[in-house]
C-alpha positions as CSV (number, residue, x, y, z in Angstrom):
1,X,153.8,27.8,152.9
2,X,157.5,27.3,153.5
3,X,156.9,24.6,155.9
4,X,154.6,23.2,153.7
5,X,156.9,22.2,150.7
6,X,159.9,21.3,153.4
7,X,158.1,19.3,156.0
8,X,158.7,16.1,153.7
9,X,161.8,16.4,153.0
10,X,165.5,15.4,154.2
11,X,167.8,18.9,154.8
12,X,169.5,18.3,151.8
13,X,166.7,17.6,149.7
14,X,165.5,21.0,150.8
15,X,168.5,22.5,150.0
16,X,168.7,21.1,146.2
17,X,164.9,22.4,145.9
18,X,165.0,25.8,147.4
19,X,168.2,26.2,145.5
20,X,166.1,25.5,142.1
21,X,163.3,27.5,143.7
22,X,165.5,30.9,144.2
23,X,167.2,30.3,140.4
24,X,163.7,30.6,138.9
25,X,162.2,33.7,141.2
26,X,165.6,35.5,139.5
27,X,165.1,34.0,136.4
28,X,161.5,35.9,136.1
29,X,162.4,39.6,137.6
30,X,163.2,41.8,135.0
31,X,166.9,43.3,134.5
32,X,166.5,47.7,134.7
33,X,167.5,49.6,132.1
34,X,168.6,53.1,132.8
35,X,168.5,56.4,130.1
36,X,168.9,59.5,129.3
37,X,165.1,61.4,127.7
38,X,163.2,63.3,127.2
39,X,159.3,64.0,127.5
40,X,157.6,66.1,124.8
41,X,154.2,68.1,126.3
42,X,152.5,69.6,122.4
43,X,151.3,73.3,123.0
44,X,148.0,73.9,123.9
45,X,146.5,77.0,123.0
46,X,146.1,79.9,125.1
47,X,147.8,77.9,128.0
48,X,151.5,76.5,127.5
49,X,153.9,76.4,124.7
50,X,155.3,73.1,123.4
51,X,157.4,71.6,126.7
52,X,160.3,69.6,126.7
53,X,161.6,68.3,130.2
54,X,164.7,65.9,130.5
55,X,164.9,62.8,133.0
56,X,166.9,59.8,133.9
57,X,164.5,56.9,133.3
58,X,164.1,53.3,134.5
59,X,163.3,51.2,131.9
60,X,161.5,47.7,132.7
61,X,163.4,44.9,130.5
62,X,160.3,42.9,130.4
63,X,157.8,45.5,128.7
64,X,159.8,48.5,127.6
65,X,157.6,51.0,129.6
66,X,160.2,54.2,131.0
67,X,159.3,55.3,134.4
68,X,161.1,58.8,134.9
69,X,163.1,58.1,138.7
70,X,165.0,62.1,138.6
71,X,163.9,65.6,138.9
72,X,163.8,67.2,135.8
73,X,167.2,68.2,134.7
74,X,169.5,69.2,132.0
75,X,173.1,68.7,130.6
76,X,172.3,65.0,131.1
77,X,174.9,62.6,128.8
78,X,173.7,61.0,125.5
79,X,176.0,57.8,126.3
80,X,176.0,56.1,128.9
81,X,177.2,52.9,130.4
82,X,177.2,50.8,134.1
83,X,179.3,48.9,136.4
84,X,179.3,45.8,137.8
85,X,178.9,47.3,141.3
86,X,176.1,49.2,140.0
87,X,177.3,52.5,139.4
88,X,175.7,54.2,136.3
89,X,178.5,56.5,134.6
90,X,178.5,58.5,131.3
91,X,180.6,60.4,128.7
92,X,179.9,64.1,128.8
93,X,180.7,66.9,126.6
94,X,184.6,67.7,126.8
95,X,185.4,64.4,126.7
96,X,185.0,64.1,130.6
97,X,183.7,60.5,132.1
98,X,181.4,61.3,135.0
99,X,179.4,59.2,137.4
100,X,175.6,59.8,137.4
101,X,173.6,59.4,140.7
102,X,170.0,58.2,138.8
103,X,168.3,59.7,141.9
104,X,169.3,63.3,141.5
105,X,170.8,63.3,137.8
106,X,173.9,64.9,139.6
107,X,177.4,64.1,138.0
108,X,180.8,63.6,139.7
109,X,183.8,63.7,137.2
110,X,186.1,60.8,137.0
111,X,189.5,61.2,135.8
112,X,190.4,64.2,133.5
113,X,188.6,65.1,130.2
114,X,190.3,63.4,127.1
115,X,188.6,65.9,124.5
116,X,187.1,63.5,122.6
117,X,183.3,63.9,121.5
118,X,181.1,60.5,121.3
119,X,178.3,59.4,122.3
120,X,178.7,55.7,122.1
121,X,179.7,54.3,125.3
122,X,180.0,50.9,126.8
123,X,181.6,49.0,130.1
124,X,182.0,45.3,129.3
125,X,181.6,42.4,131.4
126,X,184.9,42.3,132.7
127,X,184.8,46.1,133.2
128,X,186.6,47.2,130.1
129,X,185.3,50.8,129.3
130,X,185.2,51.3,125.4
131,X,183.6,54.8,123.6
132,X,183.7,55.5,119.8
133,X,184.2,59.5,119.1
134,X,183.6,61.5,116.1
135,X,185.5,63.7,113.7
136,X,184.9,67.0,112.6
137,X,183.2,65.2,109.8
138,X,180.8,63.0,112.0
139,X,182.8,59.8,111.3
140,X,183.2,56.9,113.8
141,X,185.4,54.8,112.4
142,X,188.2,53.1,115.7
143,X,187.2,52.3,118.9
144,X,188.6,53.6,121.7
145,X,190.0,51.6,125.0
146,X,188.5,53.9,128.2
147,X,190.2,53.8,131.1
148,X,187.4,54.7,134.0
149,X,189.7,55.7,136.0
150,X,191.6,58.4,134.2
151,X,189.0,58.7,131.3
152,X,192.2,58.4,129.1
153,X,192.3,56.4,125.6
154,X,193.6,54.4,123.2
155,X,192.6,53.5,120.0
156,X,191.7,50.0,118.2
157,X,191.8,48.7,114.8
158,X,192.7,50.6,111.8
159,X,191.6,54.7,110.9
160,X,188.9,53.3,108.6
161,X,188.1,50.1,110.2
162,X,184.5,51.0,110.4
163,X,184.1,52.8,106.7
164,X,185.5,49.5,105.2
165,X,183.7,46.9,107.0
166,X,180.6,48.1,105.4
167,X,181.9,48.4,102.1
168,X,182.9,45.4,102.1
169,X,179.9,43.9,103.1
170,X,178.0,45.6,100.4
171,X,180.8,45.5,97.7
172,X,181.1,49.3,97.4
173,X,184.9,50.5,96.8
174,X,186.8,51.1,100.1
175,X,186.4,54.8,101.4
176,X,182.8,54.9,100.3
177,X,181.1,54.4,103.4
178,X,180.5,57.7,106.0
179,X,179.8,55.8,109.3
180,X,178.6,57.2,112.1
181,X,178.3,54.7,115.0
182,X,175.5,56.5,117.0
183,X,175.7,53.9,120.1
184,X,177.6,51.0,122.1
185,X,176.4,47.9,123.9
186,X,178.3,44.7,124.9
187,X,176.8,41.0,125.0
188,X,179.2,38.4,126.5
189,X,182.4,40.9,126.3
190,X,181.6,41.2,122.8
191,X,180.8,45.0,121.0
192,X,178.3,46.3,119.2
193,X,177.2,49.6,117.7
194,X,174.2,50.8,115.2
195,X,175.7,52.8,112.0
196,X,172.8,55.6,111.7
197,X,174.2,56.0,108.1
198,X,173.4,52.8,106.5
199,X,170.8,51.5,109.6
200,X,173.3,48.6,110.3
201,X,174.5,46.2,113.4
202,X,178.0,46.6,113.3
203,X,180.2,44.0,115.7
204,X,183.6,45.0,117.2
205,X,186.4,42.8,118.6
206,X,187.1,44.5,122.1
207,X,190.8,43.1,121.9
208,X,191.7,44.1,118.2
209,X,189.0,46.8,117.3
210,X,188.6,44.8,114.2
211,X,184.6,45.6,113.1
212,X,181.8,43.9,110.6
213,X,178.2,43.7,109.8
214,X,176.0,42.2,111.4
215,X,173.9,39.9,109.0
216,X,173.2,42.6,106.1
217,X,173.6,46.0,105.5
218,X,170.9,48.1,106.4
219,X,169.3,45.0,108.7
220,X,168.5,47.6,111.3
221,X,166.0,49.8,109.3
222,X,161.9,48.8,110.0
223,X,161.4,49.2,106.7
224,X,157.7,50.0,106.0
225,X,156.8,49.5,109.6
226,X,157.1,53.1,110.6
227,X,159.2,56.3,110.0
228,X,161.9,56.9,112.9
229,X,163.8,59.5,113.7
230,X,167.0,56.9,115.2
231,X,169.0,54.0,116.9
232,X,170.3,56.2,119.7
233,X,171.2,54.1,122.4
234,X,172.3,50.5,123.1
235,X,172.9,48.1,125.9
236,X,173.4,44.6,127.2
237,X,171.0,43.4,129.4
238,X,171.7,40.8,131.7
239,X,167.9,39.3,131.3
240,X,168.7,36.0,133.7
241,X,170.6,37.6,136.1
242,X,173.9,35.4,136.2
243,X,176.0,38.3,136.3
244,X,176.7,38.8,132.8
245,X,174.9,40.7,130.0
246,X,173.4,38.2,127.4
247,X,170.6,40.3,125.2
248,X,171.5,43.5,123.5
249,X,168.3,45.8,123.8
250,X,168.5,49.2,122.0
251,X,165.6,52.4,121.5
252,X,163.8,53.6,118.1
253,X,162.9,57.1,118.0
254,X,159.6,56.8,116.5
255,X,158.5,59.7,114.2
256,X,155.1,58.2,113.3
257,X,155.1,54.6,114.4
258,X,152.6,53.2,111.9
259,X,154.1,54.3,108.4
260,X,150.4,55.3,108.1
261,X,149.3,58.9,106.3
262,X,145.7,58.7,107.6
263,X,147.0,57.8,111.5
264,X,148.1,61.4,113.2
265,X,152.5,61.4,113.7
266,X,153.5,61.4,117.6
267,X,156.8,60.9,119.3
268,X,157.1,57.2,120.7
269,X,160.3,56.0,122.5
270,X,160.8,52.5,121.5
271,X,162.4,49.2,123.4
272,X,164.3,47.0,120.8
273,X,165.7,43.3,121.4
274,X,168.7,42.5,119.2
275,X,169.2,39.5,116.9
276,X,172.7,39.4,117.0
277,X,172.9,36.5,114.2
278,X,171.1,39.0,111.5
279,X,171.0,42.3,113.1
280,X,167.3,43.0,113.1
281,X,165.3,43.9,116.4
282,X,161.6,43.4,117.7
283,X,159.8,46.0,119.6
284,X,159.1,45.2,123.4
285,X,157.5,48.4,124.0
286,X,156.8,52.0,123.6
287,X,156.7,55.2,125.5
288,X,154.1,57.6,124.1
289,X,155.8,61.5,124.1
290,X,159.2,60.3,124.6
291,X,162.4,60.3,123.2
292,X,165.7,58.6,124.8
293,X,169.1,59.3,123.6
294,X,171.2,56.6,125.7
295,X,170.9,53.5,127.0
296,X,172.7,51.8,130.4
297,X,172.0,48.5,132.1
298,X,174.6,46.6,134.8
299,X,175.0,42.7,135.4
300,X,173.7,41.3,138.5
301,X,175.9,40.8,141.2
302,X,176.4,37.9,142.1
303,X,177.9,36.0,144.8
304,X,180.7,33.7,144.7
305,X,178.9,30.0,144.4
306,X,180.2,28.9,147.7
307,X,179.1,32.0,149.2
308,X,175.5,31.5,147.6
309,X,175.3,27.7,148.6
310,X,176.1,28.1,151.9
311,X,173.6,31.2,152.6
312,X,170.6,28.5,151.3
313,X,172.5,25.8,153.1
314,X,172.1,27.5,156.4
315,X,168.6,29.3,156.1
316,X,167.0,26.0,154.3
317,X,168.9,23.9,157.0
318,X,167.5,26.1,159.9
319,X,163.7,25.9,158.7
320,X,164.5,22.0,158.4
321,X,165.5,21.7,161.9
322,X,162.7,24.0,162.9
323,X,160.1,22.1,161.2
324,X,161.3,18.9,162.7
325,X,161.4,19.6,165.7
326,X,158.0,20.7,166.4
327,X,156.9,17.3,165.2
């Protein structure tokens, strides 16, 4: 087949066209989502009780359907985040950073444990780690600057920086709004996390920890389209593989997925693709019995352009020559 499309042409002409050829086979693969879930098992009379059983799953980009790639485990971290070199780390309780082998679900610690609780957790782009923690009261309201080496932090934007964003955006007196950012996930070094109080897209300036709404308040609620039980987990996505993330997909924690009384309830872990202009999603897929609780993806790597080039120059150029000279 190979000698087929190349026989025609000059070596650089192959070059240019295998160059195209190897952009669009990337193009179509889908990106790997990694999280943290759990699989429900309903009691059957007489032979097992209700059974829950936790696993790191692979999550296809393209249709949303989890493939569990652990053994069953435990103590498994609600936020999560990856690297650019592929490594999939997480925030555990303590405050302690850890890296997470997806094979085995084992954890290293990284660093020392800050003592902060959160479980939204993101690595940008540029590798700039970010969490959000919690008060006593359940309140996210700063950022936090991560370092992955030390697991150390400091703090963004004002004390109530989240709080009044929304009120703002719905013109309710500052000090109203109880936010609690559930989740992180980054699109082009940009952050953004769902408020499970108010069902809203919230976007943060990595630099300043300034935050706002996304389109509307309350954009992130499916209305009538089904009863949820939560936003837990976000991520970017880097869906055409160039090495940085440019779709923000999230999970819904379906209670009953159909808003329909007459239709029996059932667990359903949901795929969501971000609008990041009004803050509403669209399903991709579902994942009958399961529930996830966070959400990790990493960029492609990719190689320097020279690098890249000249690989294709010199394999393309060597089935040129090869083709050539048999005729």
């Amino acid at each position: 087949m190979i000698n087929q499309i190349f026989s025609k042409r000059t070596a650089s002409e192959c070059v240019l066209m295998a160059f195209g050829l190897l952009l669009s086979v990337g193009q179509a693969q889908a990106a790997t989502i990694y999280a943290s879930g759990q699989r429900f098992i309903p009691a059957v009379p007489g032979e097992h009780d209700d059974i829950r059983e936790n696993f790191i799953y692979a999550i296809d980009s393209n249709t949303g359907i989890a493939t569990p790639v652990s053994p069953e485990t435990t103590g498994l971290p609600s936020a999560l985040a990856g690297t650019l070199n592929q490594r999939l780390l997480g925030f555990a309780s303590g405050g302690q950073l850890v890296e997470i082998d997806p094979l085995t679900a084992n954890l290293t610690p990284i660093g020392s444990a800050n003592g902060l609780t959160s479980t939204g957790f993101d690595i940008l782009d540029d590798q700039r780690g970010f969490l959000i923690p919690f008060d006593s009261n359940f309140n996210t309201q700063q950022i936090n600057a991560l370092d992955l080496t030390t697991g150390m932090t400091i703090p963004k934007g004002s004390t109530t920086e989240v709080g009044d964003a929304i009120d703002e955006a719905r013109g309710s007196t500052l000090g109203t709004a109880e936010p609690f950012i559930i989740s992180l996930g980054s699109v082009e070094n940009q952050l953004y996390g769902v408020d499970l109080d108010t069902d809203s897209l919230i976007h943060f300036s990595p630099d300043t920890g300034e935050a706002a709404v996304v389109g509307s308040v309350g954009a992130v609620t499916s209305g009538d389209r089904s009863i949820y039980s939560g936003f837990a987990a976000l991520t970017g996505v880097d869906t055409n593989q160039d090495g940085s993330f440019d779709t923000l997909f999230g999970n819904v924690n379906f209670i009953d997925s159909d808003n329909d009384p007459d239709t029996p309830s059932e667990r359903l872990g949901g795929i969501a693709r971000y609008n990041l202009t009004d803050g509403t999603w669209d399903l991709v897929g579902t994942n009958p019995g399961v529930i996830f609780f966070g959400f990790a993806s990493s960029p492609t790597s990719v190689p320097e352009p020279g690098v890249l080039f000249g690989i294709i120059t010199v394999s393309l150029l060597g089935i040129w020559t090869k083709r050539n000279a048999k005729e």
